[in-house]
Structure formats: structure tokens, C-alpha cells
C-alpha positions, 0 to 999 in steps of 0.5 A: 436663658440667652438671648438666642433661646428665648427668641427661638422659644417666642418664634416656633413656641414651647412645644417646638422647643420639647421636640428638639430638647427630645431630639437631642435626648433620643441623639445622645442615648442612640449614640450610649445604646450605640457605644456600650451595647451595640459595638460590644455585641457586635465584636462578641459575635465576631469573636463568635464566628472566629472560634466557630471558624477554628472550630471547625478547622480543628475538626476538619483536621481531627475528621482526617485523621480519624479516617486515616486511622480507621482506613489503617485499623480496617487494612489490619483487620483484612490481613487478620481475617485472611489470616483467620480464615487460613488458620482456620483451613488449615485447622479443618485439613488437619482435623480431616486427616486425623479424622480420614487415619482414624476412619482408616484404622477402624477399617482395618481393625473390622 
């Protein structure tokens, strides 16, 4: 041992010199968690956030697009249900005419 160690050790004593010895221990392995655990941690949740982030951008655009479509598809389906319903009276015209000729033609034929 040198000379400054063992007049540290006859000055403040054996346990002194434990407590400093454990001080420098905890120093180094804070340091190790801090360097192999933490930091990696910490950047993999920062890439976490970022892909959540373009997540969510790339859904906000997929949204939009989605309701530009579905507002699309709901003006075709209005002209097809104006259309229907057209179709439909004029269905009702013609099945009223042919049916007002053959109610004529039974009321000549009584």
C-alpha cells in the first residue's frame, strides 16, 4: 500500500475506508446502469414516440382520404336513389295506364 492509503486508513479507520471503497463501487455501477441501460432505454423510447408520431400522421392522412371517399360513394349513391325512385314512378305510370286500358276495355266489353 502507499503511504497516503495507510495514513488515510490510521486517521479515519477501517470502516471509513469501506464507505468510500462502496462509494466509488455505487459511482461506477450508477455510471454502467447509466451507459448500458438507461441511454438505450431512453433512445428506444424516443424512436417509440417518433414511429408513433408517423403513426399517426399517416393515419390522419389515410382518415381524410377515407372521408373524401366516403363523401364521394354517398353523392353517387344520392343520384342512384333519384334515379331509382324515378324509375320506379315511372314504373307505377305505365303499370297505372295499362292498368286504367284494361279497366277500359272491360267496360266496353260489359
Amino acid at each position: 500500500m502507499d503511504p497516503a492509503s495507510l495514513s488515510f486508513l490510521q486517521e479515519f479507520g477501517f470502516p471509513a475506508a469501506i464507505v468510500i471503497l462502496m462509494v466509488i463501487g455505487l459511482c461506477r455501477a450508477a455510471a454502467w446502469f447509466a451507459s448500458h441501460v438507461a441511454q438505450p432505454l431512453a433512445e428506444s423510447h424516443i424512436n417509440l414516440v417518433e414511429q408513433l408520431g408517423k403513426s399517426d400522421i399517416r393515419q390522419n392522412e389515410i382518415l381524410a382520404r377515407l372521408e373524401q371517399s366516403q363523401a364521394a360513394s354517398d353523392a353517387r349513391s344520392e343520384r342512384n336513389h333519384h334515379e331509382i325512385i324515378g324509375t320506379q314512378q315511372e314504373i307505377v305510370s305505365i303499370l297505372k295506364d295499362q292498368f286504367d286500358l284494361r279497366e277500359a276495355e272491360r267496360s266496353k266489353h260489359l
